[in-house]
C-alpha positions, 0 to 999 in steps of 0.5 A: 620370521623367528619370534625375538620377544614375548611381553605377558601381562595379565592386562593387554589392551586389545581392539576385543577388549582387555585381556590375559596375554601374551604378545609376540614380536618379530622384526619390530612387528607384532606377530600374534596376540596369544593365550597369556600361557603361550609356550615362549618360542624357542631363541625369545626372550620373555618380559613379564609384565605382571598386573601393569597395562600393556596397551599401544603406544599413544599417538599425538597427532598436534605437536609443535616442535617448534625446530629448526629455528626456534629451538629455545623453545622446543627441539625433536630432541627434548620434544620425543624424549617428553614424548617417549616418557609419556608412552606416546610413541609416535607424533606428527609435527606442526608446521608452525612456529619452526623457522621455516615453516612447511609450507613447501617441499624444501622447507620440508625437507629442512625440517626432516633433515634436523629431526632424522638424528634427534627422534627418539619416538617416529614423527611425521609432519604436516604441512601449511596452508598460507594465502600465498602457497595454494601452488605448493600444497599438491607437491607437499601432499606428494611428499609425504605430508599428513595434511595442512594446517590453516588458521582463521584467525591470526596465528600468533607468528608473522610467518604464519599469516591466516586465511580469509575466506575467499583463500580458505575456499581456494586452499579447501578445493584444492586439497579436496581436488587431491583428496587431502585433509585440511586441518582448522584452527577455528576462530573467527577473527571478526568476533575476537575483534569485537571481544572486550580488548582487557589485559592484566593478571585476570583469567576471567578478563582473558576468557572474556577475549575469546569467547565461544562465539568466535569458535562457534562461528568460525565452525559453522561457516567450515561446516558448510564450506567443506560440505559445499566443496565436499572436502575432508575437514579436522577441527583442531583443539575444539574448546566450546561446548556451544559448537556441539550441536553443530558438529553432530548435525553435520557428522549425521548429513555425512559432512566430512568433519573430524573433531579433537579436544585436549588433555587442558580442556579436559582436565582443568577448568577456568574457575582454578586458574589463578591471576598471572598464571599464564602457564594455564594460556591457550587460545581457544581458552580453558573454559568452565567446568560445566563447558568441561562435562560437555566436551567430555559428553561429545567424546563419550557419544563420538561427537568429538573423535579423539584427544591430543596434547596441541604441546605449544611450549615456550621459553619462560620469560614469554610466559608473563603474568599479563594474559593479553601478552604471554605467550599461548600454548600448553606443554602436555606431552610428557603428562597427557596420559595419566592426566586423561586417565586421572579425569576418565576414571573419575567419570567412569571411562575405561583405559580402552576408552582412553585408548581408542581417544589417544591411539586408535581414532589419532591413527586412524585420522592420520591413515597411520594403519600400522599405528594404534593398536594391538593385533598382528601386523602393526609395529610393536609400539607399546606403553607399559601403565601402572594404572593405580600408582599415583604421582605428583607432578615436579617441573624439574622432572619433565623431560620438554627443554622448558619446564612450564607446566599447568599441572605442576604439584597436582597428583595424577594416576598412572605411571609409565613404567616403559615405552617400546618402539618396534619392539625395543625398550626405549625407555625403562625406569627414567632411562632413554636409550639412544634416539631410534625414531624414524621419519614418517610419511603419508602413504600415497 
């Protein structure tokens, strides 16, 4: 096929490392990754990108949408719009806090059909795994789902109930028997329940509601259920350090195990949250600075696989100033990347380093081979990063329907300066085009 665009830089983000580049496109594909003074082919139009990054385009693997059903929250159009000026180009939707949830092939089928109009970036979905609906998973697999979600603990919604341990075992064999992923919210609920029960404005009276033990608990029993059933098994948001240990013991027994962390954990700690300030709530919780180094350590040594925003967002009046009663759940889409950057730069991590945390290893989880990165053949998924250029966040100027958000008046490094999706600028200097998603599903 004829080569329809060539994007330059002298700084492309390749799986060989960073270089000089010219990469070429054709039919939504990228077509080769050239010397950066390639001969443009004849009919190409050419964009000079100049010293900014050109890497993939970041995938995000943990998104509520939170549509249909509670859209006052959350829709695909407002969720990918945040997305796609955050240089994130593909998602996979969570399959709670929709109404309804997807935990069967209908609801499944609800839930494509209001996000086929609406996706400005492609999104794929999970699916759910209830103590009542171990007969839908197969055919949820069948349809295309990229795995299933369970908790452990309660989820926070009603539709959405928890898994004890004897439906947990029967949901793991199950999705082991067909060779799929199950993906665990970890916190034993035994140990929240014997957790200090405060309310009030406090953080450090919240943090004290869910403390590391129960993460730490929930992950040891999940590391020896899934080694005894031999299934494939992804830690959701991991927040204490304590279950490091654990982890790694298991990756060396060669145990299933994958693990993600997010942009919250990983760039705001509990000693700046401020008293009624629920915007910083999430459960597993923020945890201290020291907790911080140690998260970031297990990404640095592979002990943790890849980061993704868990964006949870939420109408504002259920963001109230009583941590035992608002609303849990960050909104990071928009700001995950510079906010990631911002902190690995400091540490002495480089955007490659970033890169393989938020595109490729998310890819790579999910079985999405045409994702994360750029070399020939994959889609011409790509965001374009002035790294050095400075922002301070403005809630006003986020892009998710409700503007609560963590790090409203911090500074952060890294400006998205264009995003494209198969080779199409989808957004450019604050403008989106018109929604030119598609919906994905798990190959078979």
């Amino acid at each position: 096929m004829d080569v329809e665009l060539v994007l330059r830089s002298t700084r492309v983000i390749t799986p060989e490392g960073t270089r000089a580049a010219s990469v070429t496109v054709s039919g939504g594909k990228i077509a080769g990754v050239l010397a950066y003074d390639a001969d443009v082919p004849a009919g190409a139009r050419i964009e000079d990108l100049g010293d900014d990054v050109l890497l993939p385009g970041i995938v995000d693997t943990h998104v509520h949408v939170n549509d249909p059903g509670r859209t006052e929250w959350e829709g695909f159009w407002t969720a990918t719009r945040a997305a796609a000026a955050g240089g994130i180009t593909t998602l996979v939707d969570m399959p709670l806090n929709s109404l309804p949830p997807t935990t069967t092939v209908d609801n499944l089928r609800t839930k494509q059909e209001v996000a086929r109009t609406k996706a400005h970036i492609d999104v794929g979905f999970w699916g759910g795994a209830l103590p009542d609906n171990v007969g839908d998973l197969k055919p949820l697999h069948d349809a295309g789902v990229y795995g299933f979600k369970c908790f452990l603990s309660p989820s926070g919604v009603d539709e959405f109930p928890h898994l004890d341990q004897d439906r947990l075992a029967a949901s793991m064999a199950e999705i082991a028997g067909f060779g799929g992923l199950l993906i665990v919210h970890a916190e034993d609920p035994h140990e929240l329940d014997a957790a200090p029960h405060k309310s009030g404005p406090k953080y450090t009276d919240y943090l004290d509601t869910r403390p590391r033990v129960s993460e730490d608990a929930a992950i040891e029993g999940l590391i020896g259920l899934a080694k005894r059933l031999g299934a494939r098994v992804h830690v959701l948001h991991l927040s204490s350090s304590n279950a490091l240990p654990l982890i790694a013991a298991a990756k060396r027994e060669g145990v299933k195990l994958t693990v993600e962390t997010c942009p919250h954990y990983l760039t705001l700690t509990a000693e700046e949250v401020p008293d009624g300030a629920s915007e910083f709530k999430c459960c597993p919780p923020i945890r201290e600075a020291a907790n911080q180094d140690l998260l970031w350590d297990a990404l640095a040594d592979g002990t943790i696989d890849c980061i993704v925003t868990d964006h949870s967002p939420s109408t504002a009046d259920l963001k109230t100033d009583d941590f035992a009663t608002a609303w849990g759940g960050i909104s990071g889409l928009q700001l995950s990347l510079p906010a990631i950057w911002t902190e690995a730069r400091k540490r002495g991590h480089s955007l490659e380093d970033v890169v393989r945390w938020m595109s490729t290893r998310t890819s790579e989880l999910v079985g999405l081979d045409q994702k994360g990165a750029i070399e020939a053949g994959r889609d011409a998924d790509f965001a374009v990063l002035a790294p050095d250029e400075t922002f301070t966040v403005d809630p006003a100027e986020l892009q998710h329907r409700n503007r609560v958000t963590a790090y409203a008046g911090k500074t952060l490094s890294g400006v998205v300066k264009s995003t494209w999706l198969r080779g199409e600028r989808i957004l450019h200097g604050g403008e989106f085009s018109e929604p030119a998603g598609r919906l994905l599903e798990r190959k078979n």
